[in-house]
N, C-alpha and C positions, 0 to 999 in steps of 0.2 A: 859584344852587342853595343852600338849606339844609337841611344835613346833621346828625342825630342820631345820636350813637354811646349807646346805652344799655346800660346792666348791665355795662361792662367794667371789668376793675380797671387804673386809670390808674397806671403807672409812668414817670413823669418824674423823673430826676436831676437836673438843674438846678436844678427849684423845690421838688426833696423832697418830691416827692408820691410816695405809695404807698397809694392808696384806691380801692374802687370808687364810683364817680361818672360822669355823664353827661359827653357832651362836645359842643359845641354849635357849628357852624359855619357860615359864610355869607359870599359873596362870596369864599372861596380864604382865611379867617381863621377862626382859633378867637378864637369871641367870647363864648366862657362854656367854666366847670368848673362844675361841681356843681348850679347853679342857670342857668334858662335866661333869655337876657334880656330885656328886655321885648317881647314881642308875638313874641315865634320862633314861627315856625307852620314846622315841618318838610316840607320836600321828599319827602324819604327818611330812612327810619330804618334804620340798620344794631345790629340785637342783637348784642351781645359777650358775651354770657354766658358764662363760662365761658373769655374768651379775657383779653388783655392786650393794651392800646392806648398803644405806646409813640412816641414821637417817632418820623420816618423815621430810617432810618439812614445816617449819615455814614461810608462808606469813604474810606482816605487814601490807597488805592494799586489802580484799576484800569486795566489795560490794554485800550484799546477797540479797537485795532489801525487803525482810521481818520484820518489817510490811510496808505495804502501797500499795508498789508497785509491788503487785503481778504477776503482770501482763508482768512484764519485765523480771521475774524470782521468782522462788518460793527455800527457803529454801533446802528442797529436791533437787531440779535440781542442785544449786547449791554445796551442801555437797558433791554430788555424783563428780560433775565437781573437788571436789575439790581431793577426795578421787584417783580419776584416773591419777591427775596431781601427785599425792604420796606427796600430802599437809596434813596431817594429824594436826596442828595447824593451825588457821587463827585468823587475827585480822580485825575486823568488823566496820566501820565509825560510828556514831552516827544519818547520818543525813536521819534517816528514818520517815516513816508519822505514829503515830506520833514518836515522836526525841526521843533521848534514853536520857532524861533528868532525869527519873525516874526511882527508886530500881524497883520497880512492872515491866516495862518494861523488863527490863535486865536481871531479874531473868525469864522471860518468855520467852527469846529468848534463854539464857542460856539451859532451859529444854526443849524445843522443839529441838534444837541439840540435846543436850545427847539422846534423844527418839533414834533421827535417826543414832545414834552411828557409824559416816562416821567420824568425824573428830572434835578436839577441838577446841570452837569459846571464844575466849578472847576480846569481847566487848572496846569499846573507848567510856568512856562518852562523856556528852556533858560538855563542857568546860565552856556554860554559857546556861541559861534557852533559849529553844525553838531555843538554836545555835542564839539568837541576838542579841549578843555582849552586852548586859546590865546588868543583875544582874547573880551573879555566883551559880551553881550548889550547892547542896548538896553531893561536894565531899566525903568525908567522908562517908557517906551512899550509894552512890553507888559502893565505892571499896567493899564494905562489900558485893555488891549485886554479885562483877564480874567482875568489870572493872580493863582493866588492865591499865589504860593510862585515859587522859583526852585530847578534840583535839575540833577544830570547824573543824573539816573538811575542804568544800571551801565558809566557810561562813566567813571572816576575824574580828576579832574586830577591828574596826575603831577607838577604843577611848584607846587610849595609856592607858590612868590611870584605864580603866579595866583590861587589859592587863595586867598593873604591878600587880594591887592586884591580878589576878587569879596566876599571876606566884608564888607573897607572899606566897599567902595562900597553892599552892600545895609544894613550897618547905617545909613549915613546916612540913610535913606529909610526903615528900617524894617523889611525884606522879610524873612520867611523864608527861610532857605535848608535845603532838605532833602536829608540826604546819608547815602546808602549807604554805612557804614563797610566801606572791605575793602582794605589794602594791596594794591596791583594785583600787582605782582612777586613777591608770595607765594600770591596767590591763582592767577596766570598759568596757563592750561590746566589747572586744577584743573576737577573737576567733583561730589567728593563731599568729607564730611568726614575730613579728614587721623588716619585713627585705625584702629579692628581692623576696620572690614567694609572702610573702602575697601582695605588692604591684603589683606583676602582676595581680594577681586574684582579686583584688580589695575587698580586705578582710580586715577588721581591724584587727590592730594588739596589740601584747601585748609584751613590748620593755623587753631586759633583766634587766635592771636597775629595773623594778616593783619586781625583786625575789631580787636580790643583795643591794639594799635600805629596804628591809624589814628586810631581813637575819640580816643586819647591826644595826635596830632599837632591835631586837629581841636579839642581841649578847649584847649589852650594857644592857639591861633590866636585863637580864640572869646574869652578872655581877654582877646586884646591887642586885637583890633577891636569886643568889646562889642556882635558882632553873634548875631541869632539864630538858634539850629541846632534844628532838626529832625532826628533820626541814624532813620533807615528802617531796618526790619526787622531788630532786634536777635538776633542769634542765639546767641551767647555768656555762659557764666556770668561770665569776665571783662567781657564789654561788659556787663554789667546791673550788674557792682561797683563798675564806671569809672561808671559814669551818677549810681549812687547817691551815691558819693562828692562828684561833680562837682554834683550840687543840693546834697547840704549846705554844699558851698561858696558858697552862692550865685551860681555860673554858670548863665545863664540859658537852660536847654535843655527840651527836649522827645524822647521816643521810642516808637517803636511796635512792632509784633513781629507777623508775617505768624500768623495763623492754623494753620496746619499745624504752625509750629513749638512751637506750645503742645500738639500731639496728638501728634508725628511724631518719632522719632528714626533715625538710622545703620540701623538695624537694618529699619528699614520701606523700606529700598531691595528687602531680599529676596535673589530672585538676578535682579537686573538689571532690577528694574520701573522703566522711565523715567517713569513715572507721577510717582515719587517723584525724578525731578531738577531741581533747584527751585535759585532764586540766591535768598538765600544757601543752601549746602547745608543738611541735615537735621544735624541738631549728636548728641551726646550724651546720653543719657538725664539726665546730671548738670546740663548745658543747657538740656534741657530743662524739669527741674524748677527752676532758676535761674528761667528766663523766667516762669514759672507764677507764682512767687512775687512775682518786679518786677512783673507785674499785680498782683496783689494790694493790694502795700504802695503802690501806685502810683511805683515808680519809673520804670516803664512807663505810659508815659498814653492808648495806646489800644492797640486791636486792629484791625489789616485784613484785607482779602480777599487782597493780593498777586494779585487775578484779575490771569491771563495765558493767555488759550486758546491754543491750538497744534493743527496740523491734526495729523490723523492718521498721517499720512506723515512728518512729524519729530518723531513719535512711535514710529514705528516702528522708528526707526534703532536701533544698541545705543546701550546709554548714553551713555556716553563723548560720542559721536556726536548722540544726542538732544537738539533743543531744550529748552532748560529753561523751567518754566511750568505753573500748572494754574490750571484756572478756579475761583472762589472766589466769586464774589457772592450767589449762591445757598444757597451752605452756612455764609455768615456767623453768619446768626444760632442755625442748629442748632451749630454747633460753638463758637460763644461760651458756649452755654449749657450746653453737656457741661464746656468748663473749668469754668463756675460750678459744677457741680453736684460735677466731681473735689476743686475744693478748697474746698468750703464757701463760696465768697465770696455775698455774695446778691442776688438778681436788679438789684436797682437800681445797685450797681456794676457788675455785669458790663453793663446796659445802657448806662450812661456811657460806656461805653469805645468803644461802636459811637454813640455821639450826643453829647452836649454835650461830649465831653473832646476828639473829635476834631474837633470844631466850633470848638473854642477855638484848635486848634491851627493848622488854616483859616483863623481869623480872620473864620469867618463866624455869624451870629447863625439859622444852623438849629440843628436835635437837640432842639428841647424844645417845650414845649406849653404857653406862657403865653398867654395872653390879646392878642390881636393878632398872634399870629405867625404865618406860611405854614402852614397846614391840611398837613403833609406828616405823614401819619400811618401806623405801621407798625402793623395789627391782626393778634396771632399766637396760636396754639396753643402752648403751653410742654409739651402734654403727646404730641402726636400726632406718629407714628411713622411715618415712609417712607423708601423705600429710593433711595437715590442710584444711579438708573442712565440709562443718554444717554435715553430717553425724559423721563425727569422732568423734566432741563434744558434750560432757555431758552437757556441758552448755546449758540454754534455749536460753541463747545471744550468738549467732552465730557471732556478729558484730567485726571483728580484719583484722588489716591492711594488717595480715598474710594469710588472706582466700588464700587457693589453692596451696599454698608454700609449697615445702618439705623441712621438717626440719630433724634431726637426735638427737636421744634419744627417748626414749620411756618407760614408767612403764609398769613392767608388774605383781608384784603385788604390792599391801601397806595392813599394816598391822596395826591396832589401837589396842590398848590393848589388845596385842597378836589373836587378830580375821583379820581374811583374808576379807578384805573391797572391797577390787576389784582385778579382776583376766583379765587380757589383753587375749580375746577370744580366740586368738590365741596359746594360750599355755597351 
């Protein structure tokens, strides 16, 4: 199949592109920019007029609830969620029933995606057997299966000298390791942020010092084993000062910040929306403009979805009580570009953050649109308006802080190995 994208304005961060130009593809590869190659006689032409044709998008944190937890969301539901957000890479947590401790695993969640050919899933071992913090994986054996990374998710290792030897052992080899900074025993049955709403609500809390006392154990560790970290969904003005600091020291780190916490503070909980109880909790508005800003300057080097769907029913609990989680894949790129637009930053950075930055951090060579690479292509509206409510989403988890909200952006196609994944009804 060759495929002509014509009249869109190509925004690629990687190669610095920001032009309108054709885009010319065949056999699952872009095989031309601007000029077509020789003897392309087009299949299909898709007109972009008026829209923007960017890399697909690389999420670093979705939860697909497969295997286990069916029942919260199934695979399918999810790929397609992810394919209409113009996510075409994701990266997948470990901590399913059972855990992705094992090759056999990994290779099976690996080929039940390819089947449903919506969108590429790059797994995150489990960092220790069964996620409990005691004897370490057979790293080695499961990058071979797929993993792109190694992580406990929000299980923490309690015992520092695990800790170090997992980080030992993965630097020797290379691996990422990506870790959720949170002091466990200050974060312990917390569920919101340690500050004035959650003491009006009468909620426990979970103080900023449990993310910036970890970050700080985890930055010296890092030091002495020279391995590489990944710190997952920064939520702290401290964790973004600690980070900053820690690159200009030349410690060799990376970090990312969920989505909602660049829109979302304490005060968006309400009176008791579990819509809004999410790990890490909802920080401070001073937090939150911290995080806004580490985008920016890139101390922060991508932005996720944190997708996590959650049924109904453990949503309905009170807070406290309530599963934490909200689905995300879908509102990525409308809410990436509400930050671009709050803080001036300009479209081409803010698209980085969802494509090559977080590509790099993958260790995988998606996010961009050079010449020979996977046709995985996100075509959006930057300027069209609709409203987030459970009909619009693909997602089975309807659960986000955002229900009912109009936002602005919208895919209207994506495209995975030059195949047309999803097509916006409307066009």
């Amino acid at each position: 199949m060759k495929i002509l994208i014509k009249n869109g304005r190509i925004i690629d961060p990687k190669n610095n592109i920001d032009a309108k130009q054709d885009l010319y593809i065949a056999a699952g590869q872009i095989v031309g920019i601007g000029e077509a190659p020789k003897g392309f006689s087009a299949n299909q032409t898709i007109d972009a007029t008026g829209l923007i044709v960017a890399p697909g998008f690389v999420d670093l944190c979705a939860r697909l609830r497969e295997p286990g937890d069916e029942y919260k969301a199934t695979l399918e539901s999810e790929l397609r969620a992810a394919s209409a957000g113009g996510v075409t890479s994701l990266s997948c947590p470990p901590d399913t029933d059972p855990v992705l401790d094992e090759p056999g695993l990994v290779e099976m969640l690996k080929l039940r995606a390819w089947r449903h050919n919506l969108a590429r899933i790059y797994p995150l071992g489990a960092l220790t057997q069964k996620l409990e913090g005691k004897a370490l994986t057979e790293m080695c054996e499961l990058t071979e299966a797929g993993c792109a990374g190694f992580t406990q998710a929000d299980h923490p290792i309690i015992d520092t000298q695990v800790l170090w030897r997992a980080l030992e052992y993965a630097a020797t080899f290379g691996y990422t390791v990506f870790l959720r900074p949170e002091e466990p025993f200050l974060a312990k049955d917390g569920v919101a942020h340690d500050g004035e709403v959650a003491g009006r609500l009468g909620l426990k809390g979970i103080p900023s010092a449990a993310e910036s006392l970890r970050i700080a154990a985890v930055l010296r560790i890092a030091q002495e084993t020279k391995a590489k970290i990944h710190f997952c969904r920064i939520s702290t003005a401290e964790g973004v000062a600690l980070i900053r600091e820690a690159k200009k020291n030349g410690i060799a780190i990376t970090a990312d910040v969920s989505i909602h916490h660049l829109h979302l503070t304490e005060h968006d909980i309400g009176y008791f929306d579990s819509n809004a109880n999410l790990k890490p909790p909802l920080r401070t508005l001073r937090d939150k403009d911290a995080l806004c800003l580490g985008v920016k300057d890139g101390t922060i080097d991508a932005i996720c979805s944190d997708h996590a769907p959650v049924d109904d029913d453990a949503k309905l609990l009170p807070f406290a009580e309530a599963e934490a989680g909200a689905t995300g894949l879908e509102l990525l790129l409308p809410l990436t570009l509400k930050w671009s637009s709050n803080h001036k930053a300009s479209l081409q950075n803010a698209i980085a953050k969802i494509t090559s930055e977080a590509a790099a951090i993958l260790g995988i060579n998606n996010g961009n649109l050079s010449v020979g690479a996977n046709a995985d292509i996100a075509i959006f509206d930057p300027e069209a308006a609709w409203q987030v409510t459970p009909t619009a989403l693909k997602s089975q988890g309807k659960n986000t802080p955002f229900i009912n909200m109009e936002l602005t952006g919208k895919v209207i196609y994506t495209l995975m190995n030059g195949q047309i994944t999803y097509q916006d009804k409307m066009k």
